[in-house]
Short mmCIF file of the C-alpha atoms (twelve columns), coordinates in Angstrom:
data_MODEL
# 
_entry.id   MODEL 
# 
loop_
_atom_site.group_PDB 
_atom_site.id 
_atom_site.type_symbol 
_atom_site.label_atom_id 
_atom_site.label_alt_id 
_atom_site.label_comp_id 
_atom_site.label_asym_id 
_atom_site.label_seq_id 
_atom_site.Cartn_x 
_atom_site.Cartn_y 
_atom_site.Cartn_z 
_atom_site.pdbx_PDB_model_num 
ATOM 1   C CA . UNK A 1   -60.025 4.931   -46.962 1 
ATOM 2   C CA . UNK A 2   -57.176 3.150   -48.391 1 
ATOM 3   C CA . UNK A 3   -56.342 0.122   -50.040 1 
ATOM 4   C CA . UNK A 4   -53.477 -2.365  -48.953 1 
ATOM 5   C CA . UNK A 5   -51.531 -3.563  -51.138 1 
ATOM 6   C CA . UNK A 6   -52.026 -6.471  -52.551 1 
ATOM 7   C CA . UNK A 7   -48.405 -7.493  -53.299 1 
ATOM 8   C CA . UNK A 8   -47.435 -8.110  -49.381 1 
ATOM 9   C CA . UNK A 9   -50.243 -10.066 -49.133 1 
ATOM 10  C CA . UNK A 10  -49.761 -12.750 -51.773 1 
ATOM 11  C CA . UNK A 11  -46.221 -12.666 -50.945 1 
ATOM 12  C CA . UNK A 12  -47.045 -13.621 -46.815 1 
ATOM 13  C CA . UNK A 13  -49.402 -17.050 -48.357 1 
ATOM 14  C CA . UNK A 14  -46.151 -17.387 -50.987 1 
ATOM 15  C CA . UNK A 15  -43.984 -17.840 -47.433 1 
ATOM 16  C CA . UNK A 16  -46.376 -19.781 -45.465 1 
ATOM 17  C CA . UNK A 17  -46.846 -22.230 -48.470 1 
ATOM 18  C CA . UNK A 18  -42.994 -22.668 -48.591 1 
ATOM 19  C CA . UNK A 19  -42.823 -23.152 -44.823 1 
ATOM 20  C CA . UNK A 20  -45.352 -25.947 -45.109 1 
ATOM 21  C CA . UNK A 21  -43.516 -27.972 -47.768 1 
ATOM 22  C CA . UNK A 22  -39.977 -27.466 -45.444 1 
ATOM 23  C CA . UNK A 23  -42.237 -28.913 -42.688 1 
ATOM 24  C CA . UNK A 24  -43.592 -31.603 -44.594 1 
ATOM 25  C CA . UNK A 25  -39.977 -32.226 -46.127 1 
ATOM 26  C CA . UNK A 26  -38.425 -32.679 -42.779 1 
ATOM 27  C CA . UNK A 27  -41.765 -34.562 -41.625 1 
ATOM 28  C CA . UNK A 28  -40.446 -36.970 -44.699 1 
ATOM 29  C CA . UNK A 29  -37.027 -37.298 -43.967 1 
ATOM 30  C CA . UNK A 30  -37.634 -38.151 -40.535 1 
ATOM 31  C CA . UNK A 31  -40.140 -40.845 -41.707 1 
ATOM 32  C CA . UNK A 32  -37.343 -42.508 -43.530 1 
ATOM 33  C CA . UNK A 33  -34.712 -42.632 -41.280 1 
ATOM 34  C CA . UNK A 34  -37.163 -44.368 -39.330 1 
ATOM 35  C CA . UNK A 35  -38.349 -46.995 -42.134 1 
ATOM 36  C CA . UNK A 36  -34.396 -47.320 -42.833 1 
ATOM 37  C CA . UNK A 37  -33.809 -48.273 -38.933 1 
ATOM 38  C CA . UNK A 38  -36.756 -50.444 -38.737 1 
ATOM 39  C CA . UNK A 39  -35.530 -52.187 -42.023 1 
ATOM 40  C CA . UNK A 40  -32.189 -52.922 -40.290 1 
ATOM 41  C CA . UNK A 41  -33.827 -54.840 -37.887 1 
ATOM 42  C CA . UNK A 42  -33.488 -58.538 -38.197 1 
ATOM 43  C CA . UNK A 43  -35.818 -61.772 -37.722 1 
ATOM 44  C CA . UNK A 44  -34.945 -63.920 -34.769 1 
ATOM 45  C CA . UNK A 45  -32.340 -66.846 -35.706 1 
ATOM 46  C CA . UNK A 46  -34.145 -69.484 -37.744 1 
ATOM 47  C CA . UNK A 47  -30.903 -71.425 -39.592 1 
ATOM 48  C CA . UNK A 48  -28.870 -69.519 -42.224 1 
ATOM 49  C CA . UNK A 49  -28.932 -70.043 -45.649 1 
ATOM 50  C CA . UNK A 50  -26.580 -69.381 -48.802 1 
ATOM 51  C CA . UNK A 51  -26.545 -70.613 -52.519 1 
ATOM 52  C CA . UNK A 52  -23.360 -71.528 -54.480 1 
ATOM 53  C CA . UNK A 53  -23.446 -71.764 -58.167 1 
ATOM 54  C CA . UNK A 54  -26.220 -74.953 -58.578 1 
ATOM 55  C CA . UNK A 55  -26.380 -75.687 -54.316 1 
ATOM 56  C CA . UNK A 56  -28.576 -74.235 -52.278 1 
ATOM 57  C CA . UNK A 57  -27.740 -74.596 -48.451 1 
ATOM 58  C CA . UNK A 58  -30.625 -74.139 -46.327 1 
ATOM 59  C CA . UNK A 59  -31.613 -73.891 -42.440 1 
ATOM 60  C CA . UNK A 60  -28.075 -74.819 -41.095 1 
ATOM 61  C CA . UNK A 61  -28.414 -74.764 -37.586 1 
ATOM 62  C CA . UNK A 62  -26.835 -76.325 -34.573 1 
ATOM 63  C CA . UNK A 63  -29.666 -78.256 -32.505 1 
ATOM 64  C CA . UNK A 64  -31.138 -76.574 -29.374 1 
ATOM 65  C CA . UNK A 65  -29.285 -77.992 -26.126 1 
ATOM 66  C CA . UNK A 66  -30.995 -79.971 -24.491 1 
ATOM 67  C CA . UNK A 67  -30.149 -78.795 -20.933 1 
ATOM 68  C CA . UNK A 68  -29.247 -75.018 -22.316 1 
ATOM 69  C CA . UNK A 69  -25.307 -75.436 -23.004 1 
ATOM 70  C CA . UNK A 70  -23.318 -77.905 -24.998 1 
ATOM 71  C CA . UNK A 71  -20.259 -77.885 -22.661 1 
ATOM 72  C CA . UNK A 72  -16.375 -77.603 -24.314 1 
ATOM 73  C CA . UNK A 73  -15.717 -81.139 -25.411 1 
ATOM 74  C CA . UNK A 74  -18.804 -82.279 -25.815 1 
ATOM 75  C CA . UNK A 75  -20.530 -83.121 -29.187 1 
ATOM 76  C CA . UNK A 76  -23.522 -80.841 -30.823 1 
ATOM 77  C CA . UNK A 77  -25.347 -81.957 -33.551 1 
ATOM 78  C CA . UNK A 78  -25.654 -80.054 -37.258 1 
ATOM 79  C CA . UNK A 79  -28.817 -80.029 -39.257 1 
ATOM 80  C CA . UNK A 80  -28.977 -78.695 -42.605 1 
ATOM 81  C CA . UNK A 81  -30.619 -78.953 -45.799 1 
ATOM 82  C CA . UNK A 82  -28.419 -79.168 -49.271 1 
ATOM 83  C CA . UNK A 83  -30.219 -78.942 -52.657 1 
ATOM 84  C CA . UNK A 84  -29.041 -79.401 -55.955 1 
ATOM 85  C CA . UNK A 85  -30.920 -78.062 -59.555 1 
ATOM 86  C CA . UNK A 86  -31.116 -80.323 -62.708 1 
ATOM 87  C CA . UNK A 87  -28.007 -79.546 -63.939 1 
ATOM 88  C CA . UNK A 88  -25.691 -79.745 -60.858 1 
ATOM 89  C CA . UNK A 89  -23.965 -83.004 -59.516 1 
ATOM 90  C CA . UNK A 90  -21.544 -82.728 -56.374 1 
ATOM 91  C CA . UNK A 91  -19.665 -84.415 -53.687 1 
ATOM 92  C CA . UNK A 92  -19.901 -83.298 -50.036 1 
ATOM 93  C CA . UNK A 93  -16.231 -84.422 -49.212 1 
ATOM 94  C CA . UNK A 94  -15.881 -82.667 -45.785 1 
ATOM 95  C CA . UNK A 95  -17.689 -80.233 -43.458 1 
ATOM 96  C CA . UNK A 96  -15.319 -78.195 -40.383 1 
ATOM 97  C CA . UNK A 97  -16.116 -75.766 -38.086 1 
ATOM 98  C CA . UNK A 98  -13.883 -73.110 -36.149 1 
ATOM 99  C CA . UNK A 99  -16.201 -74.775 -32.641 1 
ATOM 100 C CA . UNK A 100 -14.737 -78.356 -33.390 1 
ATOM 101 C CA . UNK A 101 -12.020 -80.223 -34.313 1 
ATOM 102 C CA . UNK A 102 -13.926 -82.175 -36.327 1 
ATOM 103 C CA . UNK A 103 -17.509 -83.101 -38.165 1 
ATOM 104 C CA . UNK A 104 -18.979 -86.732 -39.415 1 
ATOM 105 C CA . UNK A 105 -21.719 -87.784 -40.650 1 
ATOM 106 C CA . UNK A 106 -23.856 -90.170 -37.696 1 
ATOM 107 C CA . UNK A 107 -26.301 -92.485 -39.478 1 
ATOM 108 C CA . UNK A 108 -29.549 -93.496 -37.414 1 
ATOM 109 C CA . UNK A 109 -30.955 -96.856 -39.239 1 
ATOM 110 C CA . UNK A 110 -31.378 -96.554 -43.038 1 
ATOM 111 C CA . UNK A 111 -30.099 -92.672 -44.022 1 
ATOM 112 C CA . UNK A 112 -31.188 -91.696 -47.568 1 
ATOM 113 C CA . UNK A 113 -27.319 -89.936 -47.644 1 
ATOM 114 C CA . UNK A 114 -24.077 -91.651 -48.140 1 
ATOM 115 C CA . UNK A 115 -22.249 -91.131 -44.604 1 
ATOM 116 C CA . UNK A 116 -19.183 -91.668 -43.910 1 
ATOM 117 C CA . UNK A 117 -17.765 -95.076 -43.448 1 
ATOM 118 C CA . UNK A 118 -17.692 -95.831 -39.668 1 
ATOM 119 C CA . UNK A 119 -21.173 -93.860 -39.499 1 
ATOM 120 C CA . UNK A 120 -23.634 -95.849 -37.989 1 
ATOM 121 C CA . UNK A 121 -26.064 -96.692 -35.435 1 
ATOM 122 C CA . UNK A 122 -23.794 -98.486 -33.479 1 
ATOM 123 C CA . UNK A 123 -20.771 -97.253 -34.084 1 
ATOM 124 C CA . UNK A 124 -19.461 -93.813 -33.509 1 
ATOM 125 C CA . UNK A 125 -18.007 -91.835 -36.226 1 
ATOM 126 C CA . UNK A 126 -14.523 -91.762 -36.665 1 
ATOM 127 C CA . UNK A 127 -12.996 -88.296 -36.562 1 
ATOM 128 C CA . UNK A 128 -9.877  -89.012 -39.809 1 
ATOM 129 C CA . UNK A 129 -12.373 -90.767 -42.391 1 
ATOM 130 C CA . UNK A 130 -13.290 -88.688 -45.308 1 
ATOM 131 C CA . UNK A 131 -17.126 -87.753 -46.074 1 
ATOM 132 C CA . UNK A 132 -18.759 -88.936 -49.480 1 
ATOM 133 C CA . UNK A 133 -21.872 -87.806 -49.507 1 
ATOM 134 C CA . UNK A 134 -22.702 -87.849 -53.548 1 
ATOM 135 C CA . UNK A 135 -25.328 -85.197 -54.004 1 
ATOM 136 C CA . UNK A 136 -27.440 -85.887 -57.863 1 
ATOM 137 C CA . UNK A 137 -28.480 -83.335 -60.100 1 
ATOM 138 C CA . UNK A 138 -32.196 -82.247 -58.716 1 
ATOM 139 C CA . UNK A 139 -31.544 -83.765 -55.590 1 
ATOM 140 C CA . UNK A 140 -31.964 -82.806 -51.773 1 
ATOM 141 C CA . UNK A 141 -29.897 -84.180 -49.152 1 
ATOM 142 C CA . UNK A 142 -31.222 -83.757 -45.741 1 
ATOM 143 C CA . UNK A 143 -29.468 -84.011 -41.959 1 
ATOM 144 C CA . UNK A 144 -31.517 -83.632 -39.388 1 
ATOM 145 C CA . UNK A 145 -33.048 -84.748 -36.125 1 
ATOM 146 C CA . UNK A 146 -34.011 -88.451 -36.726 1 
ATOM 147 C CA . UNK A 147 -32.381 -89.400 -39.392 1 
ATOM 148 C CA . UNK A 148 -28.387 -88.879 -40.728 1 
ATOM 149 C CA . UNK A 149 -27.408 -85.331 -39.078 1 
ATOM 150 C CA . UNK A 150 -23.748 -83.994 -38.896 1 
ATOM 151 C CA . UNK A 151 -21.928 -83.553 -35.295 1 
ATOM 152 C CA . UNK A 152 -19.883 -81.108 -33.885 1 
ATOM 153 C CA . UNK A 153 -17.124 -83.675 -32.143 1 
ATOM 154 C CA . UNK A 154 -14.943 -82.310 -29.213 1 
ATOM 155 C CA . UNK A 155 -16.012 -78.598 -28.913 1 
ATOM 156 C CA . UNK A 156 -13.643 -76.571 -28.290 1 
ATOM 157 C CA . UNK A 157 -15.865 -73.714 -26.470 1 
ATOM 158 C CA . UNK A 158 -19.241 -73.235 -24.856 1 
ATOM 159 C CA . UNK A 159 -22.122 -73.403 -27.026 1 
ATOM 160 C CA . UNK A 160 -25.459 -71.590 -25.801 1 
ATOM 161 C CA . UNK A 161 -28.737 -70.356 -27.871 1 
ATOM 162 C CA . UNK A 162 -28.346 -67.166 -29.822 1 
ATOM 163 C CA . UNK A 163 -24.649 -67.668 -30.684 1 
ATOM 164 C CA . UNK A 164 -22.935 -68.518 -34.111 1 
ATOM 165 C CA . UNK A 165 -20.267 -70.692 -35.169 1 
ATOM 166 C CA . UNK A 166 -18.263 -70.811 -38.644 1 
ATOM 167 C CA . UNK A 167 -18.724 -73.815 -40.568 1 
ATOM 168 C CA . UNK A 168 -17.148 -74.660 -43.847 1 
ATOM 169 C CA . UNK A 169 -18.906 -76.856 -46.304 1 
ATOM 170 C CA . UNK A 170 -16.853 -78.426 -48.932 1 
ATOM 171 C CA . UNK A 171 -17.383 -79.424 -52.696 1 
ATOM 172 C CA . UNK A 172 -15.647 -81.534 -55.189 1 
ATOM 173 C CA . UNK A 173 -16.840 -79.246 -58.042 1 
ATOM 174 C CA . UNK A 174 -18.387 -75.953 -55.966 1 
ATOM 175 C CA . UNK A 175 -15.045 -76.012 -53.616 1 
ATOM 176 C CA . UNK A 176 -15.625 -74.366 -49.832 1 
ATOM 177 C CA . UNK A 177 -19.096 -72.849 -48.653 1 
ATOM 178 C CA . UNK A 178 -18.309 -70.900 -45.481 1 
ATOM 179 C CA . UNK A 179 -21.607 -69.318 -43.556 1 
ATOM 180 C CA . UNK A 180 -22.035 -68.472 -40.084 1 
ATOM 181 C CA . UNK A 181 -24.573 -70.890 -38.412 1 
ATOM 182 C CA . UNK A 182 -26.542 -70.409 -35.444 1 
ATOM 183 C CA . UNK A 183 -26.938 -72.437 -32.465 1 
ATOM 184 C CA . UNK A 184 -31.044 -72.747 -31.838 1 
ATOM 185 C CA . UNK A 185 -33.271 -71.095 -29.578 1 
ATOM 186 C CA . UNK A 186 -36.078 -72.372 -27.555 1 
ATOM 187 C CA . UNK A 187 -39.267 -71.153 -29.291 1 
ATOM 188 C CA . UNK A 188 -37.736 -69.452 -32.470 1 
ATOM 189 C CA . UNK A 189 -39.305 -69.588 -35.382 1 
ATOM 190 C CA . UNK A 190 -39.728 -73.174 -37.681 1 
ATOM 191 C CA . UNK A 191 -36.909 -73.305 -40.156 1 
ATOM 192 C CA . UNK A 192 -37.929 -71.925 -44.132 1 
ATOM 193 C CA . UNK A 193 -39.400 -74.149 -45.957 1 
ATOM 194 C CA . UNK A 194 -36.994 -76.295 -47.653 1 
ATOM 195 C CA . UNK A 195 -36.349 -75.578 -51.786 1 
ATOM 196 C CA . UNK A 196 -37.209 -77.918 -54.245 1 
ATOM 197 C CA . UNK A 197 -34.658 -78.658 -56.527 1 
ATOM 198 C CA . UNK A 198 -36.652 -76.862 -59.267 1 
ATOM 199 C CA . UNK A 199 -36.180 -73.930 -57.117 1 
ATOM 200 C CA . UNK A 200 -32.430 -73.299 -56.363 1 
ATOM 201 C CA . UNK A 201 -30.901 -70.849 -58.844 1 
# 
């Protein structure tokens, strides 16, 4: 009787071991390509957002229309949050879009903003008058849906839920804020929670 050698043996668990760690290698790499594609994936539209400097824009959106398409020379209305921190002070001396010829400032009652100086309740904006909308150190300027909110005047393309337009915000001090901002969807998510002054960086 004879004995096998051992060698052959320890060299066959050597290869099997190696094969498992290829397998579980592969396993892994596979496993992160799909983390990296599932990280690619994006939240539904819920108002973009962008800091400059000491300003923090937040939740710039174009409202939700009402009957599912703001039509090519219509008006649409703008809502967005602007924040300043404790050492910032700023002028908001205009606001354009590439959907529009132009964007005021509409005033509903008493508006906690400086709007622009045919802005008012009665009165429709007038598209050549300048914006002034001062903007304090530690300050947060709000338009939105029942109170002063921006409008899109005289669009110059259909508008429908899901799409984007370019809009320029511009500074005395922090000069021209372009971000892509989307028009609203029914149902998507609440905008984020607005920074405090204290927190914009």
């Amino acid at each position: 009787m004879s004995c096998l050698p051992v060698r052959p043996a320890a060299h066959r668990i050597a290869l099997i071991v190696a094969t498992g760690a290829v397998a579980t290698s592969l396993l892994s790499a596979c496993g992160a390509g799909q983390i990296a594609q599932t990280a690619r994936q994006v939240a539904p539209i819920e108002g973009s957002q962008i800091n400059r400097g000491g300003i923090a824009i937040r939740n710039a959106e174009v409202a939700t229309p009402p009957g599912g398409t703001y039509a090519v020379g219509g008006d649409a209305p703008l809502y967005v949050a602007i924040a300043t921190d404790d050492q910032t002070s700023d002028t908001l001396t205009g606001v354009t879009s590439n959907a529009a010829p132009s964007v005021n400032v509409v005033s509903l009652g008493t508006a906690s903003v400086a709007a622009t100086p045919s802005a008012s309740a009665s009165a429709a904006p007038s598209t050549s008058a300048p914006m002034d909308v001062r903007l304090a150190p530690a300050s947060l300027t709000e338009f939105k849906d029942g109170s002063a909110y921006l409008q899109l005047r005289g669009l110059t393309r259909t508008l429908t839920p899901g799409t984007t337009v370019r809009v320029t915000f511009s500074f005395a001090r922090a000069g021209d804020v372009t971000l892509d901002v989307p028009v609203a969807t029914p149902g998507t998510p609440g905008p984020r929670p607005t920074p405090s002054p204290a927190e914009v960086q």
